[in-house]
N, CA, C and O atoms as CSV, one atom per row, in Angstrom:
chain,resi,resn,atom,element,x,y,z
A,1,UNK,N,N,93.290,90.942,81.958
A,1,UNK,CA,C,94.564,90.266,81.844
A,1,UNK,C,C,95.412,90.595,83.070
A,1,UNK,O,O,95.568,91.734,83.511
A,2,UNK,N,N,95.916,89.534,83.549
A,2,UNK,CA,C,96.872,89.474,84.835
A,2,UNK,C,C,98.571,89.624,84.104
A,2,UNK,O,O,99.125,88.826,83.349
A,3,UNK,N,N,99.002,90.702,84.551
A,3,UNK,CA,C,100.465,90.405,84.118
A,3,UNK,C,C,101.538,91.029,85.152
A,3,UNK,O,O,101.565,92.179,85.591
A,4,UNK,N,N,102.378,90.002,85.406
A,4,UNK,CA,C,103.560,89.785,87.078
A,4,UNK,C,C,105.122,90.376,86.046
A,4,UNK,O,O,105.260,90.007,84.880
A,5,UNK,N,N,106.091,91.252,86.707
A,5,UNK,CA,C,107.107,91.290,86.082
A,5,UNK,C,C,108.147,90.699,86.957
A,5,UNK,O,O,107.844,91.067,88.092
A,6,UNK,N,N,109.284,89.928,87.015
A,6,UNK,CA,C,110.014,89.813,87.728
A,6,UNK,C,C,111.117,89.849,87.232
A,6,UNK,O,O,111.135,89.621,86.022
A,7,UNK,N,N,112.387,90.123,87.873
A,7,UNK,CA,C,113.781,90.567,87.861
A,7,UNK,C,C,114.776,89.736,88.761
A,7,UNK,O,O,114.352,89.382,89.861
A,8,UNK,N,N,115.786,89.465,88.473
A,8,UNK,CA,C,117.154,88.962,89.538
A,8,UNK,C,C,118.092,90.077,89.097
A,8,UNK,O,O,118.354,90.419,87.944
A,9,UNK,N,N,118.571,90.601,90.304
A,9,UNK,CA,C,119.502,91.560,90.356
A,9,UNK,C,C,120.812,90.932,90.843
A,9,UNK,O,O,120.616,90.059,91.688
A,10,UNK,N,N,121.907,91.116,90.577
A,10,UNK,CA,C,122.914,91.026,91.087
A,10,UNK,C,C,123.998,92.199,91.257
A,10,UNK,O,O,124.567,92.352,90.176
A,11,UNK,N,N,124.442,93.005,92.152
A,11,UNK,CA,C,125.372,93.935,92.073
A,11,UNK,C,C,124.641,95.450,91.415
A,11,UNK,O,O,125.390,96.198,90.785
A,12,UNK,N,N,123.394,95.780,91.572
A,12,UNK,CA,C,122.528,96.870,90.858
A,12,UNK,C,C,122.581,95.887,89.523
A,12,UNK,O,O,121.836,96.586,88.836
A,13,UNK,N,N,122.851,94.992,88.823
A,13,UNK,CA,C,122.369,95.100,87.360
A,13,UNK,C,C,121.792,94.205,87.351
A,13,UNK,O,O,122.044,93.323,88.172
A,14,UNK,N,N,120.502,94.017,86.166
A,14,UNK,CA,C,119.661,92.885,86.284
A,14,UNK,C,C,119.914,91.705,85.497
A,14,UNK,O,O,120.101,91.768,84.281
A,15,UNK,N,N,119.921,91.139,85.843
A,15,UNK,CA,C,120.826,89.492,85.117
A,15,UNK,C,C,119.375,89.105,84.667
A,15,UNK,O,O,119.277,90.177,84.069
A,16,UNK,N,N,118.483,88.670,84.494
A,16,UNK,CA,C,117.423,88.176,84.177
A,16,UNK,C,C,115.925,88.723,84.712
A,16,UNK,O,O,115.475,88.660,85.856
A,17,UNK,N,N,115.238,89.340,83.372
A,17,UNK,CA,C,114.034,89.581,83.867
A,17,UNK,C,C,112.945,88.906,82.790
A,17,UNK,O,O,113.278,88.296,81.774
A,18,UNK,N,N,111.569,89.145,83.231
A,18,UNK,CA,C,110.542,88.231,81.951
A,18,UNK,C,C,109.646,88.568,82.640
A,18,UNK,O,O,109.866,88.795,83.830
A,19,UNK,N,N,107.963,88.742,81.932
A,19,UNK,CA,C,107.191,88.930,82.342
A,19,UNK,C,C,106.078,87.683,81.969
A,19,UNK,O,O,106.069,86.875,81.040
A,20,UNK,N,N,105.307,87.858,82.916
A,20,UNK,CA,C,104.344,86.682,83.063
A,20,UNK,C,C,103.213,87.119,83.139
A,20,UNK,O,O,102.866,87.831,84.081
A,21,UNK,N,N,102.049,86.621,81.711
A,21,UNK,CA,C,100.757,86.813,81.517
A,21,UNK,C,C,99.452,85.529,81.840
A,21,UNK,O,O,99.319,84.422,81.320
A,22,UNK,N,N,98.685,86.169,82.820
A,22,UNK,CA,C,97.741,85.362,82.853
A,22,UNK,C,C,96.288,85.557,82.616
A,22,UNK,O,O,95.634,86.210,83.429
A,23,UNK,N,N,95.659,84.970,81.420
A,23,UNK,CA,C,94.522,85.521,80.949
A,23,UNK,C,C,93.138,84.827,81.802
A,23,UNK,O,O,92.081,85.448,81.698
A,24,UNK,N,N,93.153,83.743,82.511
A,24,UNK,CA,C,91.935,82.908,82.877
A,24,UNK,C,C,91.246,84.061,83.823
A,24,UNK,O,O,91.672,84.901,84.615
A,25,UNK,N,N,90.223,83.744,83.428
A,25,UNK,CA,C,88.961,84.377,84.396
A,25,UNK,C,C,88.652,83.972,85.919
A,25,UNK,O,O,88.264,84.727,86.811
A,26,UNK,N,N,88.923,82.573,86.000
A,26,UNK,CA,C,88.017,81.326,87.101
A,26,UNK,C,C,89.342,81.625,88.222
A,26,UNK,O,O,89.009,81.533,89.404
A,27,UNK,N,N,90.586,81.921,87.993
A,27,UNK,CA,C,91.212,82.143,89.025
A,27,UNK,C,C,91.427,83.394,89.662
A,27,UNK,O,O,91.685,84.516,89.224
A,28,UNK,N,N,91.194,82.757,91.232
A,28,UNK,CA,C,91.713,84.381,91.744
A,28,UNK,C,C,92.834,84.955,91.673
A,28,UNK,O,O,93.710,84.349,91.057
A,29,UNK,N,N,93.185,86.362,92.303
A,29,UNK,CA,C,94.051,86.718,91.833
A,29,UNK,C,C,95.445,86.395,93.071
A,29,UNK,O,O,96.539,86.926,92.878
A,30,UNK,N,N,95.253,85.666,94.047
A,30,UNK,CA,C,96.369,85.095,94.994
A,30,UNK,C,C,96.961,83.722,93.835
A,30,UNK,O,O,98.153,83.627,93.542
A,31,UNK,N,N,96.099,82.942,93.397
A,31,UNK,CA,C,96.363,81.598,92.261
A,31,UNK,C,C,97.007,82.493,90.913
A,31,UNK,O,O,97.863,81.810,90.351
A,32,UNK,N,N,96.877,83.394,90.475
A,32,UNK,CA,C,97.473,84.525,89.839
A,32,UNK,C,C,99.086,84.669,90.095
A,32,UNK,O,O,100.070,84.717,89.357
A,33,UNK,N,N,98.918,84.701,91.172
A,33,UNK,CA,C,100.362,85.741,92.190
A,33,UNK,C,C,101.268,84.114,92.286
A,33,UNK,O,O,102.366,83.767,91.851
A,34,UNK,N,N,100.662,83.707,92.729
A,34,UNK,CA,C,101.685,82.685,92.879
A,34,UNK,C,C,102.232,81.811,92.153
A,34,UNK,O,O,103.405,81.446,92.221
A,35,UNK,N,N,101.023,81.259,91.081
A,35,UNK,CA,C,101.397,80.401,89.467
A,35,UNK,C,C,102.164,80.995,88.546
A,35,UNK,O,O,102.962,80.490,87.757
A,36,UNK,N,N,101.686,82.726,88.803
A,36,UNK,CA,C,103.118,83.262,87.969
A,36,UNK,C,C,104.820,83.265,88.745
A,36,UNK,O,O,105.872,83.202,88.110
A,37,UNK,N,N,104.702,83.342,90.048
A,37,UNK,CA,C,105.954,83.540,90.219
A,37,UNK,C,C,106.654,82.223,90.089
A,37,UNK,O,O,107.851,82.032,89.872
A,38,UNK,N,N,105.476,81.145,90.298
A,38,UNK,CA,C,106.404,79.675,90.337
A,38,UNK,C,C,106.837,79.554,88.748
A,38,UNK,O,O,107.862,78.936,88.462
A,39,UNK,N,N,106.036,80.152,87.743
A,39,UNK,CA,C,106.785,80.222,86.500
A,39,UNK,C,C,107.634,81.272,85.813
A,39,UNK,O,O,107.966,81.284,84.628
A,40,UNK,N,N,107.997,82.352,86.976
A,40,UNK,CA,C,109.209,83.249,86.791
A,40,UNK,C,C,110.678,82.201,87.221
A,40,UNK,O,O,111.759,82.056,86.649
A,41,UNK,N,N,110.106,81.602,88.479
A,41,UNK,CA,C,111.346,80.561,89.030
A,41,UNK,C,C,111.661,79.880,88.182
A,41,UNK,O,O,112.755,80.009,87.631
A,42,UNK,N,N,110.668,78.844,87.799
A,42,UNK,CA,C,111.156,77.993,86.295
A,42,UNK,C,C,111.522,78.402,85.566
A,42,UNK,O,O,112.351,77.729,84.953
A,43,UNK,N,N,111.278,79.509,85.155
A,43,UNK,CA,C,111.948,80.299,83.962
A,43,UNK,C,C,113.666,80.903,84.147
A,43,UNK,O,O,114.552,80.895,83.293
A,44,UNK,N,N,113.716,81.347,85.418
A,44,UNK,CA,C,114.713,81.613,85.940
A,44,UNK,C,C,115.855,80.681,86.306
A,44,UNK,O,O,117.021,81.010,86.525
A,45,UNK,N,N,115.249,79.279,86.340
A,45,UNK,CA,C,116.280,77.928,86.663
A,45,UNK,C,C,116.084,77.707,88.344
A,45,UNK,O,O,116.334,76.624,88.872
A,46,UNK,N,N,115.658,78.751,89.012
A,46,UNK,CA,C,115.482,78.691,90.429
A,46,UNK,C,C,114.169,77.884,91.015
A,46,UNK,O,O,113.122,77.587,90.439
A,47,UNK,N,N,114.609,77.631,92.395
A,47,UNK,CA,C,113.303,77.287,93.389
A,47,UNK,C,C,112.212,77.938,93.623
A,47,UNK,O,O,112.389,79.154,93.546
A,48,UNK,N,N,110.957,77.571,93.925
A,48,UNK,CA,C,109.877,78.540,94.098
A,48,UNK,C,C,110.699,79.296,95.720
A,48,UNK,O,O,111.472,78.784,96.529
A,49,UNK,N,N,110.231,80.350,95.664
A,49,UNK,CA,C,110.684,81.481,97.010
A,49,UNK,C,C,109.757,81.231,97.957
A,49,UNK,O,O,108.554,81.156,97.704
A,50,UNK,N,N,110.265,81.087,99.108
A,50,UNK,CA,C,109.112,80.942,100.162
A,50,UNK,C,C,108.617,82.409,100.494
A,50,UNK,O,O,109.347,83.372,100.729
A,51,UNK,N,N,107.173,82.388,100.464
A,51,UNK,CA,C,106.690,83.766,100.942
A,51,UNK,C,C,106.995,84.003,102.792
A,51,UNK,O,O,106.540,83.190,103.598
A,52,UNK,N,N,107.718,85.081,103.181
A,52,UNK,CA,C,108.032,85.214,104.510
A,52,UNK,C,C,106.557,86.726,104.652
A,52,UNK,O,O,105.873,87.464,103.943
A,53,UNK,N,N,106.813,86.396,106.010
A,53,UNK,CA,C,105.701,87.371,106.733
A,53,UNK,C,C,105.837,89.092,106.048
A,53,UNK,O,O,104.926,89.890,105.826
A,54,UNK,N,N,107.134,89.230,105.866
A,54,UNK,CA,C,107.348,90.749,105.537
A,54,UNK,C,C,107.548,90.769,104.070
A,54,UNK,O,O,107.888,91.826,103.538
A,55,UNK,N,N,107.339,89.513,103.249
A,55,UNK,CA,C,106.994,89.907,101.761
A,55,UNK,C,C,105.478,89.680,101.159
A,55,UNK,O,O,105.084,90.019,100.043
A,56,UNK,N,N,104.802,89.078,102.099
A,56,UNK,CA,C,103.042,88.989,102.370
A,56,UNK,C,C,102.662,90.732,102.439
A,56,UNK,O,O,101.983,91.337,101.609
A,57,UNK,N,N,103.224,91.233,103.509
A,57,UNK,CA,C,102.912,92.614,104.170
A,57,UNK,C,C,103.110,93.441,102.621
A,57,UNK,O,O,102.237,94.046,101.999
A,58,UNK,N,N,104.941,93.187,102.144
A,58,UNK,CA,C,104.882,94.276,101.294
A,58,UNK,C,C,103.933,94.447,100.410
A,58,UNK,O,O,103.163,95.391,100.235
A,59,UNK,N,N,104.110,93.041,99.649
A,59,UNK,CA,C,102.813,92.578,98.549
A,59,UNK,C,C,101.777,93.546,98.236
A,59,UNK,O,O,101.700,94.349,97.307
A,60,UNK,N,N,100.759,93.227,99.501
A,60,UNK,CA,C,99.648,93.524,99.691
A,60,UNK,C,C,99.529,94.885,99.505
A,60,UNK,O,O,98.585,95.337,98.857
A,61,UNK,N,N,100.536,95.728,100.090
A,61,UNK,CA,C,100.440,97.052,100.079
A,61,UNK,C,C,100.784,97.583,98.961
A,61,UNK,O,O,100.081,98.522,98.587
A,62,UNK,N,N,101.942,97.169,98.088
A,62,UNK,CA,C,102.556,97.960,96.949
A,62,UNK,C,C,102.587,97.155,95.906
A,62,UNK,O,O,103.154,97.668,94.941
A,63,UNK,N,N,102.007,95.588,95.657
A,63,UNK,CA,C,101.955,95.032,94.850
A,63,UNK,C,C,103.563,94.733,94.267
A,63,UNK,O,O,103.734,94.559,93.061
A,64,UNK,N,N,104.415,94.702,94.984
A,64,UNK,CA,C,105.403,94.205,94.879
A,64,UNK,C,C,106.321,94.247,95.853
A,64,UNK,O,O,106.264,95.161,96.676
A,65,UNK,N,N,107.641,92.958,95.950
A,65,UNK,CA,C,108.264,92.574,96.924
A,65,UNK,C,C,109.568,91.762,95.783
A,65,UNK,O,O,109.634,91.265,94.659
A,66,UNK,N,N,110.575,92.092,97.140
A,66,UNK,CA,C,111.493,91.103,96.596
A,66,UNK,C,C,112.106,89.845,97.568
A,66,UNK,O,O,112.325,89.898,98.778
A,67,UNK,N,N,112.222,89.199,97.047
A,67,UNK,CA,C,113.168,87.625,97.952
A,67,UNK,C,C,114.541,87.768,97.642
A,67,UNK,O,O,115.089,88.126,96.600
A,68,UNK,N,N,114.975,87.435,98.693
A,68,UNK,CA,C,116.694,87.336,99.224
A,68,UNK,C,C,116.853,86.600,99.223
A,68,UNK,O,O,115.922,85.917,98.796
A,69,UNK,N,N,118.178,85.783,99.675
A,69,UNK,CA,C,118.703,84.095,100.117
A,69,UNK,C,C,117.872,83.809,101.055
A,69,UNK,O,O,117.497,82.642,101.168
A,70,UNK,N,N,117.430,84.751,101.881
A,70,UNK,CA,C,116.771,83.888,102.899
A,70,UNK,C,C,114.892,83.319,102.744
A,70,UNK,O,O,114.229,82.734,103.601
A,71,UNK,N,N,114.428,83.799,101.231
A,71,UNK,CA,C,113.534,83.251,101.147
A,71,UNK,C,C,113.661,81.724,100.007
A,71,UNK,O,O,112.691,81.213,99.447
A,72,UNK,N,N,114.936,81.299,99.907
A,72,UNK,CA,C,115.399,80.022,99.076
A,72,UNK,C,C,116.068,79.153,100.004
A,72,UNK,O,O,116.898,79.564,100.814
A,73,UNK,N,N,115.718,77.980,99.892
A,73,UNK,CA,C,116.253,76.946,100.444
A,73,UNK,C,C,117.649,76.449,100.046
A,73,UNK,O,O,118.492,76.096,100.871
A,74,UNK,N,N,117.849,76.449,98.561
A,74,UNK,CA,C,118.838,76.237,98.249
A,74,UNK,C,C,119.622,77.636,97.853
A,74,UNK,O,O,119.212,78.725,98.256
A,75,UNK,N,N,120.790,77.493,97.024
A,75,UNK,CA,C,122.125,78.209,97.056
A,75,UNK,C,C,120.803,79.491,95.919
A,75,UNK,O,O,119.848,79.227,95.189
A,76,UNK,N,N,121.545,80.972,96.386
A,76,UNK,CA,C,120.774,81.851,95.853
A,76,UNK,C,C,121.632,83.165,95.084
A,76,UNK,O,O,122.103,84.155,95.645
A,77,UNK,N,N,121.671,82.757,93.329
A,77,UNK,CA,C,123.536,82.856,93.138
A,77,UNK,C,C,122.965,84.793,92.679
A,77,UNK,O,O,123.714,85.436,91.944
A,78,UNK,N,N,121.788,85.385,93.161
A,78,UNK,CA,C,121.546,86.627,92.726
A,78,UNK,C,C,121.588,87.765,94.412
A,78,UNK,O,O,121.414,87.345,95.557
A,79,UNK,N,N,121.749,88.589,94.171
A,79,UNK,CA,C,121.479,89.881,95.375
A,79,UNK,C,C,119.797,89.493,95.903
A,79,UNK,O,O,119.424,89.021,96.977
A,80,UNK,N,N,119.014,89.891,94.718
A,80,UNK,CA,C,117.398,89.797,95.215
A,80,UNK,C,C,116.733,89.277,93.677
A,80,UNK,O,O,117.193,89.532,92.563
A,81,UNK,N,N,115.714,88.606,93.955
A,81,UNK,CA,C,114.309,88.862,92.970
A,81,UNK,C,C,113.316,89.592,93.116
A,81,UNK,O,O,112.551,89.477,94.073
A,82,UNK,N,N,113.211,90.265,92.388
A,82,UNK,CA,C,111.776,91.307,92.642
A,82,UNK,C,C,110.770,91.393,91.666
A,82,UNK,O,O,110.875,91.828,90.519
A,83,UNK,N,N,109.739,90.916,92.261
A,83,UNK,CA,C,108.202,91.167,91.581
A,83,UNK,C,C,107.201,92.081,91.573
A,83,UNK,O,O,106.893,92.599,92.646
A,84,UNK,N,N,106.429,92.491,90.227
A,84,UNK,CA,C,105.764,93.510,91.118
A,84,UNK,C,C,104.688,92.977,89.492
A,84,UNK,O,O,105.007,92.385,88.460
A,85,UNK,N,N,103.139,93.661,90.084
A,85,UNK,CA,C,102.115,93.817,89.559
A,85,UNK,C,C,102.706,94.812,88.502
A,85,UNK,O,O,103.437,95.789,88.659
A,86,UNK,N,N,102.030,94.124,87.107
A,86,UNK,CA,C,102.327,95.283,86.205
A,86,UNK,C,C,100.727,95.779,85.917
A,86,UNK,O,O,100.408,96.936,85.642
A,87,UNK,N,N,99.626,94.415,86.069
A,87,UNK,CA,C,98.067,94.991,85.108
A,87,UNK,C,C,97.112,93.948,85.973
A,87,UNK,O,O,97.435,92.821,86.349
A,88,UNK,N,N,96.054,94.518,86.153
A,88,UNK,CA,C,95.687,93.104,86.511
A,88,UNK,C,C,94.022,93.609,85.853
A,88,UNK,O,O,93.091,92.803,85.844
C-alpha cells in the first residue's frame, strides 16, 4: 500500500491536511507520487503544483517536499504545502 500525507500551512498552523491511499500494483511509484498529489490539490480546492528542480531533488532524497506560491500558477492563499511519504 502506497500512502502520501499532505498539509497547507499558513502562519505555523495547518489549515488543511488528508492523506492519500493508493493500493494498485501495475503502477509505479512516480504515477503514485503524482496521482496522489493531484488528488491532495483537488481535495484541497487548489491547482496541481508544478514540480520545480529543487522539489524533484528534495523528494528523492527525503521523500518529502513542500510547494510555495512559486510552484502555483494561480493565487496561493497558504505559506506552503507539504508532502511527504508516509508507507509505500
Amino acid at each position: 500500500m502506497f500512502r502520501l500525507s499532505g498539509k497547507c500551512v499558513r502562519h505555523t498552523k495547518i489549515i488543511l491536511n488528508a492523506v492519500i491511499n493508493d493500493e494498485s500494483r501495475e503502477k509505479s511509484r512516480t504515477e503514485k507520487v503524482l496521482g496522489a498529489v493531484t488528488a491532495l490539490a483537488a481535495e484541497f480546492d487548489l491547482p496541481s503544483p508544478l514540480w520545480l528542480e529543487k522539489n524533484i531533488r528534495e523528494f528523492k532524497r527525503r521523500a518529502r517536499t513542500r510547494f510555495t506560491a512559486d510552484n502555483f500558477l494561480e493565487v496561493f492563499p497558504f505559506d506552503y504545502m507539504e508532502i511527504e511519504v508516509l508507507e509505500e
